[in-house]
N, C-alpha and C positions, 0 to 999 in steps of 0.2 A: 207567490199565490198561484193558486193551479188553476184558477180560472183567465188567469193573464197568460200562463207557462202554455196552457193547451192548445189555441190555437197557434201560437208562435211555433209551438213542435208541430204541428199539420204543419205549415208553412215550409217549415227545414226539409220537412220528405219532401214534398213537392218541391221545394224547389234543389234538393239534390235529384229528384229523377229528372229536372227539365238539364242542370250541370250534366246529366249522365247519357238522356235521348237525345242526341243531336237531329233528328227528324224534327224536333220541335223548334220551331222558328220564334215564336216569341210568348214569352210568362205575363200575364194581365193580371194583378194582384191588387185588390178594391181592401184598403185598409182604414184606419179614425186615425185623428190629429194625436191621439194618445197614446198610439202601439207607430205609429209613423216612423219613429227613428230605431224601434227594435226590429222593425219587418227592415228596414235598409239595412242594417246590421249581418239579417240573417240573407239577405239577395247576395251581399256584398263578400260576404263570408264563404259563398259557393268556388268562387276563384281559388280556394284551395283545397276544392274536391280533388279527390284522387284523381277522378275522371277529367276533368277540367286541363285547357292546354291552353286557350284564349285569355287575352287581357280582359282586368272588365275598365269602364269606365262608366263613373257615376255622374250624371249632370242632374244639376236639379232646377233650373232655371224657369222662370216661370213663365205659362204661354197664357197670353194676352189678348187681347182687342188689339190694343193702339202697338204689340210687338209681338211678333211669335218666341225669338229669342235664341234664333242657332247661330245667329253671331255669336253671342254669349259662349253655347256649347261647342261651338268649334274654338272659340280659346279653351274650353277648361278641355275639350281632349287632347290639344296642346302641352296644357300643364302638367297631366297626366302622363300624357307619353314621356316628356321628357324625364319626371319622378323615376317613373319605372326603366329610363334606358341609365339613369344614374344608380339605382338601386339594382337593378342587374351588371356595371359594371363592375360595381366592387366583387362580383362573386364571379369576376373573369369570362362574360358574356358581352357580345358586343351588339346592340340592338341598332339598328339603322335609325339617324336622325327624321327627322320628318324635313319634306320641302318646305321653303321658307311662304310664308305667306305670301300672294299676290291677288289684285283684285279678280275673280273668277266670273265669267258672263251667266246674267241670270240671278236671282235669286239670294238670300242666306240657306235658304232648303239646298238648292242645287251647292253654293261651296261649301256646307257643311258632309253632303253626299262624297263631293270630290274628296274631301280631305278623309273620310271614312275610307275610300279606294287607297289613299296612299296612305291611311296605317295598316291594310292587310298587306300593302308592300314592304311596305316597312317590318320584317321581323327575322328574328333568329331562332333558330331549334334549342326549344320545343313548341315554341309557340305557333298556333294557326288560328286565323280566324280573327273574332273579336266580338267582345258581348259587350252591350250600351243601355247602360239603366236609365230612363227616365225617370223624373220624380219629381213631377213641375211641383213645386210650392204655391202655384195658381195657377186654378184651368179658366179657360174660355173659352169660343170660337169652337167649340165642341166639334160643330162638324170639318172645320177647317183641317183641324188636332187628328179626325181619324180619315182626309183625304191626303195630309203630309206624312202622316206612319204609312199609310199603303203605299204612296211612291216609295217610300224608304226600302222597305220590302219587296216591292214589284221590282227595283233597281237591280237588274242583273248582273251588274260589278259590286256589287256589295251583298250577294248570296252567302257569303261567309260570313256576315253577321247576321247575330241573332241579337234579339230583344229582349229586355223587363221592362214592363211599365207597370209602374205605382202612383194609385188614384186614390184619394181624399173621399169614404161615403157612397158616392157614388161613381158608376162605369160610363166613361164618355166613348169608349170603346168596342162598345154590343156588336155594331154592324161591322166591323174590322173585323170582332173573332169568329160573325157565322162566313163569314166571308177564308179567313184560315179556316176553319174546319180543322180535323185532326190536327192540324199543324198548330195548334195554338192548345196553351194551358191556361185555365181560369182559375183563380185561387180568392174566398176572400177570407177575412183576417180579420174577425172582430172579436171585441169580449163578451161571454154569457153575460148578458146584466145580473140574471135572477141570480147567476151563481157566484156574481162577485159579492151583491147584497148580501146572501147566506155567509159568505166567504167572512167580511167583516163584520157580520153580523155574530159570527162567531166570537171576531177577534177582540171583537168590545166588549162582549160578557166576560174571554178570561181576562181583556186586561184589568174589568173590573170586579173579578174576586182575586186579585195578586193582591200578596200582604208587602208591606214597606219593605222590608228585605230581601224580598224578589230579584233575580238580575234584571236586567235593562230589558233585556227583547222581551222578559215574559210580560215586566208591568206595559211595555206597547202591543199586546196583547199575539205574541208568539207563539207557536208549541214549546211547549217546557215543561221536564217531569214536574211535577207536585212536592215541595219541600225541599229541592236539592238547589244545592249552591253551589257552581263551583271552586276549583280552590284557587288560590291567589296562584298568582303567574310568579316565577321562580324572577328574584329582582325586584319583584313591586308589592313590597306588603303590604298590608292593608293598612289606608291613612287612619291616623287618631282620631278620635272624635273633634268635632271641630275642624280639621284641616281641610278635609273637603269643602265647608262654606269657605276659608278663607279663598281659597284656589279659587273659589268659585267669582269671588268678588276681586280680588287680582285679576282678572279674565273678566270682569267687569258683566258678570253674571250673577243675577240675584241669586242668593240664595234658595228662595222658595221656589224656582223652578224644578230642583231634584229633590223639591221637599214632598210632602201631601197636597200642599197647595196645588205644586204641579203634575201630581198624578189626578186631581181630580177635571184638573183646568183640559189635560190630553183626551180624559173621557167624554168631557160634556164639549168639546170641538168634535169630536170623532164621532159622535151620537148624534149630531148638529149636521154633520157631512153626509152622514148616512139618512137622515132623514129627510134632506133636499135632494137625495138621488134619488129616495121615493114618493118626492114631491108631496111629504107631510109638513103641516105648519108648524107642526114640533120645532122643527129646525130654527125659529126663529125664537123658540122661549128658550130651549139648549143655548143656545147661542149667546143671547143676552147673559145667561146665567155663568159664563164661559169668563164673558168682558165684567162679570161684577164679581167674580172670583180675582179676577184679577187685580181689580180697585181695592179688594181688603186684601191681599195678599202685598200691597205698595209695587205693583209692578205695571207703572205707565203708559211703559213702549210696548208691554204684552195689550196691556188694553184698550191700547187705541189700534193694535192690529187687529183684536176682535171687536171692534165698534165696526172699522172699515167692512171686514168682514159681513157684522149685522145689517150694514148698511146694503151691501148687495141681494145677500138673501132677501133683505124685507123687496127690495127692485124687483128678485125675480117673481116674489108671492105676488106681485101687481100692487105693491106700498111705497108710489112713489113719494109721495109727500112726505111720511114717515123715515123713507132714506135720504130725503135731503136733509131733513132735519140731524138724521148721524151723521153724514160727512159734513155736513159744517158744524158741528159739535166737534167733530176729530179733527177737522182743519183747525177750530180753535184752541183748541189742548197742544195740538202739536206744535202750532209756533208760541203757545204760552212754556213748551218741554224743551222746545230748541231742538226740534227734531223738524228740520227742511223737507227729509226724503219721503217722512208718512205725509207729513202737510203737503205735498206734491203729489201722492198719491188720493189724498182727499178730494182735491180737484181736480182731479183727474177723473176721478167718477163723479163726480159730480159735474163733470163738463158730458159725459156720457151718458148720464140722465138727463141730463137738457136737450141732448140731440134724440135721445128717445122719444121724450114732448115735446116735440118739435120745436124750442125755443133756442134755435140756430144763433142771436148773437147771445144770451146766455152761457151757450155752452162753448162760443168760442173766447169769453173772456174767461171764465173756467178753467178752459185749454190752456192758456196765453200764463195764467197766476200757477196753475202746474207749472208751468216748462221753466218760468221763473224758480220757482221754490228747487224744481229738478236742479235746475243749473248750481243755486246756493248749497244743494248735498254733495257735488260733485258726480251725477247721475247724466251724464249726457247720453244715453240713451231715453230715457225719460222726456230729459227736453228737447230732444229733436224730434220725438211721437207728440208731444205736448202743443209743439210748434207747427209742423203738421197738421194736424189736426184742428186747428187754429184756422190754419190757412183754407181748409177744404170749405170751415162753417163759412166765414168770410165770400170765401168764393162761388158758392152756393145763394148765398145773399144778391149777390152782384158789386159786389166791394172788394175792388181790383185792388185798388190801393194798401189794404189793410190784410189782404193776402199776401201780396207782395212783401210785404212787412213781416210778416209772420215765416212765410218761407224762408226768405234771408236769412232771419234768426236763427231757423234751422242749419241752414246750411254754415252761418256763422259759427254754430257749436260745432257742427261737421268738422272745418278748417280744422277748430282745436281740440279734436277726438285721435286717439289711435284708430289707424286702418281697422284693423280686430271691430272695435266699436261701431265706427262706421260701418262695415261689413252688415252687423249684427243688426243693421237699424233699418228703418224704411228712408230714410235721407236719402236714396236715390229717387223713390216715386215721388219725394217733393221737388228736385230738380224736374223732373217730367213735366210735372203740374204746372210747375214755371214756367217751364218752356212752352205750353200750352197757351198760358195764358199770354206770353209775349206775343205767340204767332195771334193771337185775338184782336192785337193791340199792331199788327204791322211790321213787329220790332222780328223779323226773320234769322237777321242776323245772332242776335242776343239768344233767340230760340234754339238753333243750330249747336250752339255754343255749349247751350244747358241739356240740350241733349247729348251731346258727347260723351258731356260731365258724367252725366248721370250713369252712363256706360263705363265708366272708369270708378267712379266708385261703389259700381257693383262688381267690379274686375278686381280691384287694386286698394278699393278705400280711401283716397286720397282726391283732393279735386286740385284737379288744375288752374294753372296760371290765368289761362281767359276766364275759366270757370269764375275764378277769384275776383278777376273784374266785374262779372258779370253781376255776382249775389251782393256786390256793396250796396 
């Protein structure tokens, strides 16, 4: 879609001219949570400008109140450099290791600085220099954020690095870039609304004059000549009639999903999406008509994704009582269907409208019957945000005990999670919170412990042996 493609191409020139003018000391680039991981994409992708001779390194760690987080980012430029002196040895180049860590006086700012001097020592020809993306995944401390980039930059052993930073909405950086002057590039990167509206506004009329025989991309509303089909792929002829349903239900797929049923069930969601972006109430009778397509079509698990679904919309129209009323409708279909994962998903918004109307232990027993149901799908991601969140209602209450309880939990799913998951999850900010609350309670020790933790399974995904004492 060319209302997504055009500011990401603004993006690419600019940020090949900042790859190409080494005059420019650092790129500020104010991006949405939407286009976030295409703009690092294309920051990320400049390392192999022609012009380009410098490593980059990407840290995305996020700066905080209770952490700034260049511990953090001095392990991952760690990890980084080492990648790149194993991926440059194989092609017969020898990068110089980095010094081995030691405690540095001052600061995580100051030995995150240091260790920045000993990777421009660190290099072999052709490389000079060194570019360092920021990309916190949470700002704070705003003015903290742009009195630690100015030391970075004033730092006269580290004049051979240059910067990107990528901000979320809005710029925490204003006073930093009139402060560079010339030396700095501002870029921002968002989608035309009006024109993605027209964009799919489009895409919904043709997908809804496609006749049944359409290919795939025209009925999802594609460009596609007018009558043309085209021809079977050399090896794959076309199945019989009949075989396609059966495949479909082999594959444990109803059939009326590539039937009419499901051409109409795609329209009236896509009609439904667009009309909550233009904050029309439409969206909520599209919607409903979506979830009841789907009831006479026998397709359960489609309709209780669009109840869930209805359920939010009517939340955003300001209908809350009416969305509680769908997700505990859809919480009861789904353990009457034997489906864990949407019944955990049911209450889960529905613990999230509680905390909307203020009704903090509603929503944290809400929470608590999520993280359950998560846990019975095999979803530990789920229930360690379930459990969490649990913990926060709780502790917001003044109910140590019961947060406590709820944390653990989390962290118990943590223990039996792969790193990857772990990784992916907030289980670290619930170790945090623990540790928080220990130090409330005296228990220093225990605190100390859990914050460690929490640093190791944002590093590593794994929690350690005290840690493991700690969370029983």
């Amino acid at each position: 879609m060319d209302s997504i493609a055009k500011p990401l191409r603004a993006l690419a020139e600019d940020a090949a001219w900042f790859a190409r003018e080494k005059s420019l000391r650092l790129l500020h680039v104010v991006t949405t949570t939407d286009l976030r991981a295409s703009v690092l994409e294309v920051v990320m992708g400049q390392e192999f400008h022609a012009d380009n001779v410098s490593p980059f390194f990407l840290l995305e760690d996020a700066y905080g109140e209770e952490g700034r987080g260049w511990d953090l980012r001095a392990h991952r430029v760690r990890e980084q450099h080492a990648a790149r002196r194993e991926a440059l040895a194989k092609e017969g180049m020898a990068l110089p290791a980095l010094p081995a860590p030691r405690p540095e006086r001052g600061d995580g700012l100051t030995a995150f600085a240091v260790l920045l001097g000993q990777v421009l020592d660190a290099r072999c020809a052709p490389l000079e220099g060194a570019l360092v993306v920021l990309a916190p995944t949470r700002m704070a401390a705003a003015r903290e954020w742009q009195r630690e980039l100015r030391v970075l930059l004033e730092a006269p052993k580290l004049a051979a690095v240059r910067w990107v930073v990528v901000e979320l909405d809005t710029s925490s950086s204003g006073p930093l870039m009139d402060w560079l002057g010339a030396r700095g590039l501002c870029v921002t990167c968002r989608v035309d609304d009006a024109a993605l509206q027209a964009e799919l506004a489009r895409m919904v009329e043709r997908a809804g004059s496609t006749s049944a025989t359409a290919p795939g991309p025209a009925q999802t509303g594609a460009a596609w000549p007018r009558g043309v089909t085209p021809p079977a792929r050399k090896g794959m002829p076309t199945p019989a009639p009949g075989a396609l349903d059966e495949a479909l239900r082999g594959a444990g797929v109803a059939p009326a999903i590539a039937g009419a049923p499901g051409r109409q069930i795609r329209q009236k969601v896509l009609l439904a999406a667009q009309a909550l972006r233009q904050k029309k109430v439409d969206a909520i009778r599209l919607q409903r008509e979506a979830r009841d397509l789907c009831l006479e079509s026998g397709l359960p698990r489609e309709a209780l994704l669009m109840e869930l679904i209805l359920a939010s919309y009517l939340t955003h129209f300001g209908q809350p009582a009416k969305a509680l009323e769908h997700y505990e409708d859809a919480y009861a279909r789904a353990e009457r269907e034997g489906l864990p994962q949407l019944a955990a998903q049911a209450q889960l918004g529905m613990g999230a409208l509680y905390h909307l109307e203020r009704k903090p232990e509603l929503a944290a027993a809400a929470y608590v019957r999520g993280a359950e149901c998560s846990r019975s799908a095999g979803e530990p991601l789920l229930a360690m945000e379930g459990y969490r969140l649990a913990g926060q209602a709780w502790a917001d209450l003044g109910k140590g005990a019961l947060a406590t309880q709820a944390w653990r939990s989390a962290l118990a799913v943590a223990e039996a999670s792969s790193a990857q998951e772990v990784k992916a999850s907030s289980v670290a900010e619930t170790a945090r919170a623990l540790a928080a609350l220990c130090r409330r309670h005296g228990l220093s020790a225990q605190a100390q412990s859990l914050e460690e933790q929490s640093l190791r399974l944002e590093e590593q995904g794994v929690l350690s042996a005290p840690g493991r004492e700690v969370s029983r």
